[in-house]
Backbone of each chain as ProteinMPNN parsed JSONL, in Angstrom:
{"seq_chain_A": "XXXXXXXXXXXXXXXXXXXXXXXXXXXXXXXXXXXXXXXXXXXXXXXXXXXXXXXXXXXXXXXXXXXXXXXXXXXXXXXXXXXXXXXXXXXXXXXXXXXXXXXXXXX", "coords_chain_A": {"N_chain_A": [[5.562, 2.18, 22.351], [4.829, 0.536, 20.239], [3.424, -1.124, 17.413], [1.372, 0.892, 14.726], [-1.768, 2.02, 14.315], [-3.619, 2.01, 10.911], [-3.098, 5.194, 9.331], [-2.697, 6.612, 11.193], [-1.216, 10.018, 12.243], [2.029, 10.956, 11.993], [4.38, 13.21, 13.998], [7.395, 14.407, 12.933], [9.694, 15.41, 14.747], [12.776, 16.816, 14.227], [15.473, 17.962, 15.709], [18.416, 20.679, 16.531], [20.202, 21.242, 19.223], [21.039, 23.954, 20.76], [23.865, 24.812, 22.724], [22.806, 26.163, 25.343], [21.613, 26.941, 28.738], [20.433, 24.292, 29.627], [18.835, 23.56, 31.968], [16.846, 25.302, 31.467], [15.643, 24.325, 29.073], [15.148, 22.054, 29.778], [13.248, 21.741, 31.777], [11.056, 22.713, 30.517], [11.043, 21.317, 28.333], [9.719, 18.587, 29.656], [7.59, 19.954, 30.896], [6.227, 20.211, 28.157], [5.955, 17.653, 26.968], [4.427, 16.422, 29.151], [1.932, 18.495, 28.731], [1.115, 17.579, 25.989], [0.177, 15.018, 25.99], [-2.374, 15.039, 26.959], [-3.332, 16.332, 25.384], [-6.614, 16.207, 22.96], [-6.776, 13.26, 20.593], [-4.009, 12.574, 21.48], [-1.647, 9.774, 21.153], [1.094, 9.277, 21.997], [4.48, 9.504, 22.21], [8.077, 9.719, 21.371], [11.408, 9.707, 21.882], [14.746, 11.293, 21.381], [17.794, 12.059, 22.176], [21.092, 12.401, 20.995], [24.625, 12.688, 21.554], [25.269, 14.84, 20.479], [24.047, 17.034, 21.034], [22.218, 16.577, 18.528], [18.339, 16.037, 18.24], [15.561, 14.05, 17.819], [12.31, 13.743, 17.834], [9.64, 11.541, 17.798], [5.724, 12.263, 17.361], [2.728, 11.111, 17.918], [-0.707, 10.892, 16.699], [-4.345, 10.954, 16.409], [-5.819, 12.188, 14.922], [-4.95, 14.129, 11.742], [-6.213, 16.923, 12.324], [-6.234, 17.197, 15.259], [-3.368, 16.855, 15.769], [-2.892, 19.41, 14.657], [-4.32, 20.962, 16.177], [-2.733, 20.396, 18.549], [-0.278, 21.926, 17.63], [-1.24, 24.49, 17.697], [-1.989, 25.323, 20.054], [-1.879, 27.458, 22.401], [0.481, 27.578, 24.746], [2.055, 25.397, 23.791], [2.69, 26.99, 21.769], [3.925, 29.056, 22.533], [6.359, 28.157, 23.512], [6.956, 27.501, 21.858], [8.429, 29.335, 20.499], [10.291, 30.331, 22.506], [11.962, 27.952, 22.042], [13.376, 28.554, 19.77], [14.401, 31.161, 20.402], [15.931, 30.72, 21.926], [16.827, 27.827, 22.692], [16.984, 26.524, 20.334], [19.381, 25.673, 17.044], [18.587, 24.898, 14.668], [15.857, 23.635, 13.05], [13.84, 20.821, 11.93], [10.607, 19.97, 10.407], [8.247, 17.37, 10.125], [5.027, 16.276, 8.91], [3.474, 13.681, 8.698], [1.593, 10.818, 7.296], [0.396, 7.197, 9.065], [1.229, 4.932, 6.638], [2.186, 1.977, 6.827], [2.86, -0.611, 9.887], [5.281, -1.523, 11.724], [5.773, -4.189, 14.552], [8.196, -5.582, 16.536], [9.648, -7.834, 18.575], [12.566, -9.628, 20.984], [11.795, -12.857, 21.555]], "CA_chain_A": [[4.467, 2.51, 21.445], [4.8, -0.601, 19.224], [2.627, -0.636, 15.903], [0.121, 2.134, 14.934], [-3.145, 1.988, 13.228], [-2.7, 3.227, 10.071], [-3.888, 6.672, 9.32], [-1.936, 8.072, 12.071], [-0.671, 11.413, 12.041], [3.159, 11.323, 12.905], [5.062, 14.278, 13.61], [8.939, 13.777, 13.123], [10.755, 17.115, 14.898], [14.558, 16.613, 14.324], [16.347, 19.828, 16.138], [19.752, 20.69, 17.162], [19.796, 22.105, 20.297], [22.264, 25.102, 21.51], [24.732, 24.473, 24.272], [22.395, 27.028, 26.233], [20.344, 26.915, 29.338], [19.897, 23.001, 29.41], [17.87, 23.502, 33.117], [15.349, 25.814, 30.812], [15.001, 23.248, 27.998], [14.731, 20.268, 30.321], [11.765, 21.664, 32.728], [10.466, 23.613, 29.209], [10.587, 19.542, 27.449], [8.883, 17.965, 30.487], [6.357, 20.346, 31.082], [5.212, 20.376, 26.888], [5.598, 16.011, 27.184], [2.996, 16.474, 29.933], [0.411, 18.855, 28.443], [0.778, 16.909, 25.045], [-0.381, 13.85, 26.917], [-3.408, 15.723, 27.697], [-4.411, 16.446, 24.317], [-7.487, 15.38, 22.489], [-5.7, 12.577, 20.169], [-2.699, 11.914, 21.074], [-1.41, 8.571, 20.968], [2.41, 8.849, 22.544], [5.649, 10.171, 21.584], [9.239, 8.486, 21.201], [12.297, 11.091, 21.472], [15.592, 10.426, 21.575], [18.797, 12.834, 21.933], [22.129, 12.11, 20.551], [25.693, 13.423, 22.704], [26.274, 16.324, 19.833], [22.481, 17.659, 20.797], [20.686, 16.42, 17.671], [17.428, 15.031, 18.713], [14.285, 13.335, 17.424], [11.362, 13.323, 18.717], [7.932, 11.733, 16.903], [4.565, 12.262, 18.425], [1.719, 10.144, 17.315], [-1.758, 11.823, 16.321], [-4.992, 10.523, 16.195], [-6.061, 12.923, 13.487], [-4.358, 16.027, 11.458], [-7.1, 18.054, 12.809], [-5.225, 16.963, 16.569], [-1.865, 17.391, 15.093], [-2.522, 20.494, 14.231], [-5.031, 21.522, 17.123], [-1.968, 20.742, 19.666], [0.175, 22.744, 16.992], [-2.197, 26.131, 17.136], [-2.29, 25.27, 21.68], [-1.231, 28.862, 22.804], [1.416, 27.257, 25.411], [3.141, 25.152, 22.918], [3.418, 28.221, 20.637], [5.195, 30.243, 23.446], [7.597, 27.617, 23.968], [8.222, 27.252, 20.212], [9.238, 31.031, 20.483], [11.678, 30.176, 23.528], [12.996, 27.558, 21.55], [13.729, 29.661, 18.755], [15.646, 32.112, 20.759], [17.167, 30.082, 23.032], [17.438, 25.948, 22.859], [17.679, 25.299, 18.551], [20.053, 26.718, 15.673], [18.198, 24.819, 13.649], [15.001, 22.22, 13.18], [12.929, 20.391, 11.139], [8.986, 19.2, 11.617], [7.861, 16.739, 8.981], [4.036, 15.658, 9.357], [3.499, 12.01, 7.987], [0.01, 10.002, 7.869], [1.172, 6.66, 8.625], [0.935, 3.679, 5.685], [2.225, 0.748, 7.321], [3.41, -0.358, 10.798], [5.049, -3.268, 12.551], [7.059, -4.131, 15.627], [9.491, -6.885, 16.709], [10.592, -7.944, 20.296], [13.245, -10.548, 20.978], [11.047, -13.825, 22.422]], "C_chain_A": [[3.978, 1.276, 20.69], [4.041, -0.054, 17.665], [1.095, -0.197, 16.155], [-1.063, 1.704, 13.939], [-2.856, 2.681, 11.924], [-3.546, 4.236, 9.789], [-3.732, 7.285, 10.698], [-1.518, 8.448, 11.983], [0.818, 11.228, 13.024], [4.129, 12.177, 12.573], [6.375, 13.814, 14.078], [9.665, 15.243, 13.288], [11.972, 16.492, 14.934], [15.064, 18.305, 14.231], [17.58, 20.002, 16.648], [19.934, 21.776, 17.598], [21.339, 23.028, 20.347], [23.432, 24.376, 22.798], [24.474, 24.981, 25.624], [21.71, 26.528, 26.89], [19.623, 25.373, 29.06], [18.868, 22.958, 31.14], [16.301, 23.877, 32.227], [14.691, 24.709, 30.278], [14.749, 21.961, 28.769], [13.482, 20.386, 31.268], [10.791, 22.155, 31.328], [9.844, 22.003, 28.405], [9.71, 18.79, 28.386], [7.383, 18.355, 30.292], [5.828, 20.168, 29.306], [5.274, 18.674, 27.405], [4.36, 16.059, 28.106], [1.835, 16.863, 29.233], [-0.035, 18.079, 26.764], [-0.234, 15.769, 25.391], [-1.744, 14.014, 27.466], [-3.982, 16.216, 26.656], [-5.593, 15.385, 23.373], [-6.367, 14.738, 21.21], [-4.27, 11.815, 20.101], [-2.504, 10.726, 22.034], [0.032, 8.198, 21.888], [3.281, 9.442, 21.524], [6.969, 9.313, 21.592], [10.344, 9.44, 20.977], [13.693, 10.132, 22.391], [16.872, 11.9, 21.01], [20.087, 12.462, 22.13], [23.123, 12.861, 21.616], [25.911, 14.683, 22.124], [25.202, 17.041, 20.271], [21.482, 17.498, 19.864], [20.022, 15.088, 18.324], [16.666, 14.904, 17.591], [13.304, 13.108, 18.259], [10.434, 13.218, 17.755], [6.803, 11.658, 18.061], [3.684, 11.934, 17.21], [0.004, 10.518, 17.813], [-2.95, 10.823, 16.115], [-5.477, 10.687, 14.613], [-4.918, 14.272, 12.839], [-5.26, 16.849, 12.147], [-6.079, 18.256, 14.199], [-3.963, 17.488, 16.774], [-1.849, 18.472, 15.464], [-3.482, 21.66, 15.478], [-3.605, 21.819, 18.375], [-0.662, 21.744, 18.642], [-0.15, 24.169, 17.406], [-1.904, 26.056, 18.964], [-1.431, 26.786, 21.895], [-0.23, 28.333, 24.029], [2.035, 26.393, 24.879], [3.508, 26.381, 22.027], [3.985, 28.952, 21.233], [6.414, 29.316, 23.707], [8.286, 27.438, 22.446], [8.889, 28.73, 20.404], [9.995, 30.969, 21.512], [12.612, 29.298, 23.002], [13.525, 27.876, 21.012], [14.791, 30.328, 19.176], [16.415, 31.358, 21.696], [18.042, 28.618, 22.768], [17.724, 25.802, 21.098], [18.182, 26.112, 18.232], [19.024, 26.333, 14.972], [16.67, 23.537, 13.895], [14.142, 22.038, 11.902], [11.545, 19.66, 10.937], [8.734, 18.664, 9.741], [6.277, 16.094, 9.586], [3.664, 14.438, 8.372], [2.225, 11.314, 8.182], [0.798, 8.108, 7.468], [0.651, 5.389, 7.604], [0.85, 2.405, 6.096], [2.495, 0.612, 8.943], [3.835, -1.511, 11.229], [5.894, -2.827, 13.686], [7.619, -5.51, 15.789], [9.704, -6.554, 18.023], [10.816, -9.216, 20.28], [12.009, -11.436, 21.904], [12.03, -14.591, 23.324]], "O_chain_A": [[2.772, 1.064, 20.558], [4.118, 1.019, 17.068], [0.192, -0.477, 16.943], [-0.962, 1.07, 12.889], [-2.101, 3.643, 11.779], [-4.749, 4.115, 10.02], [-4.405, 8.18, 11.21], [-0.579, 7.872, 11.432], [0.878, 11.299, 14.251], [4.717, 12.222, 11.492], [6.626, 13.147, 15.081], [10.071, 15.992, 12.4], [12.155, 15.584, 15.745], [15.078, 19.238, 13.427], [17.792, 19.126, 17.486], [19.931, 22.885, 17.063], [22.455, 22.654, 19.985], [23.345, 23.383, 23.52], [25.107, 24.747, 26.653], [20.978, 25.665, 26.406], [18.559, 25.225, 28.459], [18.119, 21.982, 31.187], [15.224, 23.281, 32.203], [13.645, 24.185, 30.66], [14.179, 20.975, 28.301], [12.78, 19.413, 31.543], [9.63, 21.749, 31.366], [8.705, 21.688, 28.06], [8.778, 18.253, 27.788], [6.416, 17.728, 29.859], [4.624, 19.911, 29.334], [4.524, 18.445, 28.355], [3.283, 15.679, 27.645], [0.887, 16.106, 29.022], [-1.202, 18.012, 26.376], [-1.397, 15.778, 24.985], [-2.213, 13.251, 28.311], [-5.145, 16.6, 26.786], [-5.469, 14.177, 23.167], [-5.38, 15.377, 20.846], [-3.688, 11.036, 19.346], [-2.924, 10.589, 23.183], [0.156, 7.094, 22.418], [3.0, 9.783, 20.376], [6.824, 8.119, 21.852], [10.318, 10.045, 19.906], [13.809, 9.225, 23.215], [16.87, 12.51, 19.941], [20.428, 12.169, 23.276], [22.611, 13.576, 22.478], [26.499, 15.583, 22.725], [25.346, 18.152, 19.76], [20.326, 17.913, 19.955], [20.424, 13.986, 18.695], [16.925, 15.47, 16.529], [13.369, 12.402, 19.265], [10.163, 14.123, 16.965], [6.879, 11.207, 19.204], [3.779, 12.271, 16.03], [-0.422, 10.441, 18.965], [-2.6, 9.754, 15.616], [-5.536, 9.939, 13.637], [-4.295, 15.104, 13.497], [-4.619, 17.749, 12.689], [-5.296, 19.201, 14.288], [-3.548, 18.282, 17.618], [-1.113, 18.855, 16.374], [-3.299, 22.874, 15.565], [-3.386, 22.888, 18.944], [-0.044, 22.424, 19.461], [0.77, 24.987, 17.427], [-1.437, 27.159, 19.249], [-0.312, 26.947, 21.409], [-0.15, 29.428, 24.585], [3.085, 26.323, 25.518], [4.665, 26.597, 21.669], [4.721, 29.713, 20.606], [7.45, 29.831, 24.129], [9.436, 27.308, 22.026], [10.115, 28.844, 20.394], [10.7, 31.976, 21.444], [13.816, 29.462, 23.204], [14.689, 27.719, 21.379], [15.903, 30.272, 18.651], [17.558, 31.617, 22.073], [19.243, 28.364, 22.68], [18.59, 25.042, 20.666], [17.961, 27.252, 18.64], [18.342, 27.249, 14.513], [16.613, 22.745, 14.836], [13.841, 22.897, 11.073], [11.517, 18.551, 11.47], [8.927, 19.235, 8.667], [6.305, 15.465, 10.644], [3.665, 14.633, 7.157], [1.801, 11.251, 9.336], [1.37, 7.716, 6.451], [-0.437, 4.898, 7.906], [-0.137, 1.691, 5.918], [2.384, 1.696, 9.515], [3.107, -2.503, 11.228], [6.484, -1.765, 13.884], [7.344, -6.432, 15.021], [9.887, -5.452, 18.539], [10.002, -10.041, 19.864], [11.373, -10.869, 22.793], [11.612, -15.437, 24.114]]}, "seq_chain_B": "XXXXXXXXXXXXXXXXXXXXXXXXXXXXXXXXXXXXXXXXXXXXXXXXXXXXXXXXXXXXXXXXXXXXXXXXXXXXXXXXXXXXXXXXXXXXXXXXXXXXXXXXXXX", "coords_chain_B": {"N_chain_B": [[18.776, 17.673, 6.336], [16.326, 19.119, 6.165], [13.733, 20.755, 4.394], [10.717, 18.65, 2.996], [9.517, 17.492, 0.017], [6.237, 17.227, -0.53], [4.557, 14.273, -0.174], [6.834, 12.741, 0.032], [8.266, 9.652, 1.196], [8.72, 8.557, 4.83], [10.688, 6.529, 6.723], [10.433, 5.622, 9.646], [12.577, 4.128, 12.249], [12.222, 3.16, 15.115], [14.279, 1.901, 17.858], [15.846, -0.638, 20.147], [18.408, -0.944, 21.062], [20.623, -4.104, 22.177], [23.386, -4.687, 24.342], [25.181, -5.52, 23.07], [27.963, -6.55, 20.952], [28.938, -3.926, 20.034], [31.059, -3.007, 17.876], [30.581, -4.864, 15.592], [27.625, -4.488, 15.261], [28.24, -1.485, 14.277], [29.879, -1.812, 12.389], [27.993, -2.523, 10.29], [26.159, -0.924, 10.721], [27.257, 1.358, 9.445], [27.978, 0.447, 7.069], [25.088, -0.552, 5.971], [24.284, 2.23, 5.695], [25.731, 3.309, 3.497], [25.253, 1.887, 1.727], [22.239, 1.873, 1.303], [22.215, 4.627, 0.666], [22.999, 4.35, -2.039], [20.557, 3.579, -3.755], [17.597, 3.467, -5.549], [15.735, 6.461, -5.632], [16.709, 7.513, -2.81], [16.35, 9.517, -0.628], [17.754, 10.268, 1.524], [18.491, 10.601, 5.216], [18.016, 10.548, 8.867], [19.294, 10.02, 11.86], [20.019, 8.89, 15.162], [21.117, 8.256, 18.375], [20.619, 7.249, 22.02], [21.722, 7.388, 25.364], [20.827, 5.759, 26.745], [20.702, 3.579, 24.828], [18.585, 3.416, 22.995], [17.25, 4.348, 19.968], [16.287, 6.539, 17.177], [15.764, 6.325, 13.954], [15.294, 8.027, 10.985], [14.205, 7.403, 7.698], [14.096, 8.458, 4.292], [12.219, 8.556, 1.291], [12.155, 8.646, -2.265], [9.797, 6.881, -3.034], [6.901, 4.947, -2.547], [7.391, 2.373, -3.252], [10.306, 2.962, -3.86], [10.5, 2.138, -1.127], [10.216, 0.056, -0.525], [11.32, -1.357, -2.184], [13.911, -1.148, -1.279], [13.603, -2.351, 1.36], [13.358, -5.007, 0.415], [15.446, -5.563, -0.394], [17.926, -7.624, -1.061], [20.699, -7.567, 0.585], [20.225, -5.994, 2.738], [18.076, -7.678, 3.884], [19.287, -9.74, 4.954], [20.857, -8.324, 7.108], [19.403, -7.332, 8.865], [18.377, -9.778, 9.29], [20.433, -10.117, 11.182], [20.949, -8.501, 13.138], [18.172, -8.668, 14.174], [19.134, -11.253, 15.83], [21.292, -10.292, 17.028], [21.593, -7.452, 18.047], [19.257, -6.092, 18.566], [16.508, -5.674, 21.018], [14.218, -4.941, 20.405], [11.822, -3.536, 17.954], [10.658, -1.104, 16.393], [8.655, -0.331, 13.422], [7.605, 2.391, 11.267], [6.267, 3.383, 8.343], [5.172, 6.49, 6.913], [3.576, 8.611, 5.334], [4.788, 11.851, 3.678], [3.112, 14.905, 4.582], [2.728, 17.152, 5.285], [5.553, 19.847, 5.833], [8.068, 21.596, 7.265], [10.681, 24.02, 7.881], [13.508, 25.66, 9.542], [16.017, 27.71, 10.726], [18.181, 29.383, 12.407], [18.794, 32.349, 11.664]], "CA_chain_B": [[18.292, 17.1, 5.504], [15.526, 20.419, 5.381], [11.945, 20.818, 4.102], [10.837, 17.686, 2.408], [8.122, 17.516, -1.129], [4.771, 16.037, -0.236], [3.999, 13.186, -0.895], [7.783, 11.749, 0.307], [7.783, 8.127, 2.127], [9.426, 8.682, 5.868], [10.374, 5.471, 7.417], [10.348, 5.735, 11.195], [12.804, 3.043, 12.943], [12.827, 3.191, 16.461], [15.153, 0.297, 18.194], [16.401, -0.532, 21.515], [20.2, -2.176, 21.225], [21.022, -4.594, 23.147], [24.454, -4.361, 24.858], [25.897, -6.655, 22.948], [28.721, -6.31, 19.617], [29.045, -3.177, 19.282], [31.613, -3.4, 16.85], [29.853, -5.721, 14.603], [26.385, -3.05, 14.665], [28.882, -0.028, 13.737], [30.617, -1.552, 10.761], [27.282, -2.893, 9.593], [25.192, -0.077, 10.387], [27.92, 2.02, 8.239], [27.703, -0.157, 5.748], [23.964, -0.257, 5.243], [24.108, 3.45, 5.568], [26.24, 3.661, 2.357], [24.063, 1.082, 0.98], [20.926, 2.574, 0.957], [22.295, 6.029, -0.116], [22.961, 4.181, -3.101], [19.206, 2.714, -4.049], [17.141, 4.62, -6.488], [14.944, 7.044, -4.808], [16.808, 7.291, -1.687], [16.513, 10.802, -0.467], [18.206, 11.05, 2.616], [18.646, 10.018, 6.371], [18.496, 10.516, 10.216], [19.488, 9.121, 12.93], [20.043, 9.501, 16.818], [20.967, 7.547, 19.098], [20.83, 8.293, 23.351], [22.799, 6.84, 25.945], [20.418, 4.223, 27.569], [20.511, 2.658, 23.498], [17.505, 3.77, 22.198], [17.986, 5.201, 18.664], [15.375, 6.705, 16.38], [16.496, 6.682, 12.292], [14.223, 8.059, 9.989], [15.379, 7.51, 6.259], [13.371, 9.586, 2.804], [12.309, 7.949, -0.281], [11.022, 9.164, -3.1], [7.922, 6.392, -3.236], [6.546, 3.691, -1.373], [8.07, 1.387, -4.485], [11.512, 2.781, -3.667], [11.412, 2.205, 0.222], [9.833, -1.658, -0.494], [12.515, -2.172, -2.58], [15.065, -1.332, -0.22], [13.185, -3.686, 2.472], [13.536, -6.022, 0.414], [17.118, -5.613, -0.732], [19.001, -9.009, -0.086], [22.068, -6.674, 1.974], [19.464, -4.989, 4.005], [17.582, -8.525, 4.823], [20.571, -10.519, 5.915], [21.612, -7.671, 7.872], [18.228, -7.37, 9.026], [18.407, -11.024, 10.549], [21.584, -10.32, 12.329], [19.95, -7.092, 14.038], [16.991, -9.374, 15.296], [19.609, -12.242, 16.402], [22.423, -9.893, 18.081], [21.642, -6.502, 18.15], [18.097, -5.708, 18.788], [16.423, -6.598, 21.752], [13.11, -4.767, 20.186], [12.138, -2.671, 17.276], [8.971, -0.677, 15.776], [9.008, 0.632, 12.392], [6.735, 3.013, 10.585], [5.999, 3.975, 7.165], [4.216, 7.233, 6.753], [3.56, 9.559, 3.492], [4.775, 13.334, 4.697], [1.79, 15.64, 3.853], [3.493, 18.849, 5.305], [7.222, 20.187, 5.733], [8.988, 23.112, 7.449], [12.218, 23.968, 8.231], [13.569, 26.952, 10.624], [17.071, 28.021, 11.001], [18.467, 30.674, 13.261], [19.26, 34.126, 11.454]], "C_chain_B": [[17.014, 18.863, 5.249], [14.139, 19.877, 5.23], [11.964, 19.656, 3.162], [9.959, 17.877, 0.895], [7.442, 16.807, -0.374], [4.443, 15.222, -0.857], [5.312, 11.765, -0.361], [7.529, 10.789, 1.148], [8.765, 8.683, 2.998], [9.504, 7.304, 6.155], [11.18, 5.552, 8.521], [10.895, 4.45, 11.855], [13.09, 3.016, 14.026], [13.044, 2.049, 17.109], [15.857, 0.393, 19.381], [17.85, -1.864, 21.087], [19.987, -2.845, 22.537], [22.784, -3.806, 23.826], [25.785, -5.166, 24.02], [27.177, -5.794, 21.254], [28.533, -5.026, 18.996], [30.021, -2.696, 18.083], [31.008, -3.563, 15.255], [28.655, -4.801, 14.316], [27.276, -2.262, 14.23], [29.388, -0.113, 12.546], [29.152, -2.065, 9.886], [25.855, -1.888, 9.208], [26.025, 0.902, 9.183], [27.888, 1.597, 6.852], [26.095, -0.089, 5.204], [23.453, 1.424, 5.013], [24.555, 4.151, 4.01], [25.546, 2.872, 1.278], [22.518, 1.83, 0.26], [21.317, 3.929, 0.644], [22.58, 5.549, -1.811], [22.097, 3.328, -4.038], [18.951, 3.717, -4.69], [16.088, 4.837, -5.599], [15.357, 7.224, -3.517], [16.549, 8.958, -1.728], [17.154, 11.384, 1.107], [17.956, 10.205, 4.037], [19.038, 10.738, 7.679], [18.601, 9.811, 11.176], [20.284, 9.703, 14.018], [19.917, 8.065, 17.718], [21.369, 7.782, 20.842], [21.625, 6.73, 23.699], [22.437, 5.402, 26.643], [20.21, 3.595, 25.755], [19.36, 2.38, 22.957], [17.729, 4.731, 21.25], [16.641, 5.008, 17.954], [16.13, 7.258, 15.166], [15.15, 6.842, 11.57], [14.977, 8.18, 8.293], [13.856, 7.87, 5.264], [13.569, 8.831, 2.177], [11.593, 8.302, -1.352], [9.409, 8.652, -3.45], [7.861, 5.52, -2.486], [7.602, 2.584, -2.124], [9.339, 1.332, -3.924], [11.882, 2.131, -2.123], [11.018, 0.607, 0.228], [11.162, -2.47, -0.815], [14.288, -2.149, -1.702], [14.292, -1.971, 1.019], [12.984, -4.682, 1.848], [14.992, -6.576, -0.447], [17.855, -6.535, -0.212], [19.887, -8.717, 1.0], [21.49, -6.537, 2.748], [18.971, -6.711, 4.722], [18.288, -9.601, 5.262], [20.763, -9.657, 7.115], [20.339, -7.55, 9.231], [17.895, -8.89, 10.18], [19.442, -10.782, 11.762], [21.12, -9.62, 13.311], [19.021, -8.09, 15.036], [17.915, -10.459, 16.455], [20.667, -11.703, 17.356], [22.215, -8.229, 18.699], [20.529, -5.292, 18.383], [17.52, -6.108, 19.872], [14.562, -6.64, 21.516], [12.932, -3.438, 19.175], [10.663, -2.42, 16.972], [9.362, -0.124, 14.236], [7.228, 0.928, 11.579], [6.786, 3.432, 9.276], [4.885, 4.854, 7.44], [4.698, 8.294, 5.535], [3.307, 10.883, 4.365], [3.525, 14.053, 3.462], [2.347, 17.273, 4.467], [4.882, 18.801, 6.268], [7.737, 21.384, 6.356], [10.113, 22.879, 7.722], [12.847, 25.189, 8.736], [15.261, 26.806, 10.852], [17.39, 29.277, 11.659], [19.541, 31.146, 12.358], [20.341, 34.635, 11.76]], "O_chain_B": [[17.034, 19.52, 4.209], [13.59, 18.906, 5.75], [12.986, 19.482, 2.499], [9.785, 19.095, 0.877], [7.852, 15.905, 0.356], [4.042, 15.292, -2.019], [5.128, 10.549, -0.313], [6.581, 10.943, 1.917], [9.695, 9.284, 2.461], [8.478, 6.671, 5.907], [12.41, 5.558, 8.471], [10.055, 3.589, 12.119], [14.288, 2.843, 14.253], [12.202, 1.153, 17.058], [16.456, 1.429, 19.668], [17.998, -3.077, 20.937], [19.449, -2.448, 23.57], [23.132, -2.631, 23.709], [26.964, -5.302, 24.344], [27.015, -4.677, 20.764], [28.124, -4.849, 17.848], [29.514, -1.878, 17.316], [30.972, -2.841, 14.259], [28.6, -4.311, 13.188], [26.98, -2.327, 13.037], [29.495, 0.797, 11.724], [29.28, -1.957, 8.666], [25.028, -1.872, 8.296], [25.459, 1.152, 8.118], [27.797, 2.246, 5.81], [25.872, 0.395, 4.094], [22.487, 1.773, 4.334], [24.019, 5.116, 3.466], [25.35, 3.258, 0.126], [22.063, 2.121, -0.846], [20.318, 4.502, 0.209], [22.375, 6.356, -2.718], [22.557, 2.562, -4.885], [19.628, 4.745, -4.673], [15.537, 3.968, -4.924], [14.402, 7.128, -2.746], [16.561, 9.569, -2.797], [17.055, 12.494, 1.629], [17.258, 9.193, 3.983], [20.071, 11.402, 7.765], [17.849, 8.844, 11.294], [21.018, 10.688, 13.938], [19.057, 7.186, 17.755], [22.376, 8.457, 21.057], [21.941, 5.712, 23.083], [23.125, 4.433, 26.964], [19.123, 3.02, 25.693], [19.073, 1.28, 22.484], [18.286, 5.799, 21.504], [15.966, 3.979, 17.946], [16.872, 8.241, 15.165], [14.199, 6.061, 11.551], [15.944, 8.833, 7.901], [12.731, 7.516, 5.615], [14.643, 8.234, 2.102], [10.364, 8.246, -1.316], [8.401, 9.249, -3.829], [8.776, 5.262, -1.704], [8.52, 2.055, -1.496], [9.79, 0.269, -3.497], [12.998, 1.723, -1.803], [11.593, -0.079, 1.073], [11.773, -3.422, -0.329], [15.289, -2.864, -1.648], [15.119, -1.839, 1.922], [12.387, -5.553, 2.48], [15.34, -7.662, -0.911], [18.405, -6.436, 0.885], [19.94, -9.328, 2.068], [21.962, -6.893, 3.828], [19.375, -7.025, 5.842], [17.738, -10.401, 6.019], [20.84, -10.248, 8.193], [20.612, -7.716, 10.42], [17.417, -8.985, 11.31], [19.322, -11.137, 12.935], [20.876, -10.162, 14.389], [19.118, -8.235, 16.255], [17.587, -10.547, 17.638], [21.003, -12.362, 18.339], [22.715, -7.917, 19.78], [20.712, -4.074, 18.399], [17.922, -7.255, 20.066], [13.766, -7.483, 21.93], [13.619, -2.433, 19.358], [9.718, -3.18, 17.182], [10.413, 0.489, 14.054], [6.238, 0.219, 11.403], [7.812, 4.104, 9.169], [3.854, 4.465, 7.988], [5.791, 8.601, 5.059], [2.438, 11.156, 5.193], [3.222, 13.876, 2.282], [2.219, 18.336, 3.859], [5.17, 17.987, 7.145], [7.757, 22.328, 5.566], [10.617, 21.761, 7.826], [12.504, 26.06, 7.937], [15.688, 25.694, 11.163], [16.719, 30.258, 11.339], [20.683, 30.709, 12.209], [20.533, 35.836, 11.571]]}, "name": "protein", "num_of_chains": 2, "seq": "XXXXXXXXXXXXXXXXXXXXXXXXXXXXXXXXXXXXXXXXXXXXXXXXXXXXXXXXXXXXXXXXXXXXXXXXXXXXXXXXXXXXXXXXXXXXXXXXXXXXXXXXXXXXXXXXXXXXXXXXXXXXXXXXXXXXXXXXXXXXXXXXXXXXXXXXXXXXXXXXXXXXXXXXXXXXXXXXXXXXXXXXXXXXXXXXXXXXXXXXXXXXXXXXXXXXXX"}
């Protein structure tokens, strides 16, 4: 991703997944990474899952309107309701507009 | 960590390890971990790290003020060099101001 413009919209999901049905949640995570990728705004995502199951994943927004347009998408909202009952105990969605940004890579 | 107030500073560090001292990252990331819980305004911390050594930490602060002053905390920017010189091979970091919060637990 490197560094963002600022006044981008980034959503920070941190969830801790079940021990259930990791075939579901892994064609279920592909296929949303795809149709995200396909929405108006978005910028890229950056996810990252730990050995106990807690993950992170941010996804990077053009606008809140975007954000919240792929939010409302009637096939992410059926998979939030599979995650629900199936893949998390628990999660947390923080939406962030961002202030600053940098990056670093070894030369 | 849960639902956040609006208005909190997120700061978004996503970092690719090298291969190198792990040792030396573990007692130093522990250490700045106990560090920065003890700054004013800290509010909290995540972190995740997967197996190919890509790790996303997001750490809470009550203001922009508090998360400056912990980037520019002498501990943090020593430690901060070593990271770039042994233990990083590439890093991004974000500052963004959360503007909305949920939080979902299974019933």
């Amino acid at each position: 991703m490197g560094k963002l413009p600022l006044g981008t919209i980034s959503v920070i999901f941190i969830a801790q997944r079940t021990g259930n049905d990791d075939e579901g949640y892994a064609a279920a995570a592909t296929a949303m990474d795809a149709s995200a990728a396909q929405q108006p705004g978005y910028m890229g995502m950056e996810s990252v899952r730990g050995h106990d199951g807690l993950g992170i994943t941010v996804s990077y927004w053009r606008s809140d309107a975007d954000a919240k347009a792929w939010r409302d998408h009637p096939e992410h909202a059926a998979i939030r309701d599979a995650g629900r009952d199936r893949w998390y105990t628990s999660y947390t969605l923080h939406v962030a507009q961002v202030t600053r940004s940098y990056d670093w890579e070894k030369s």
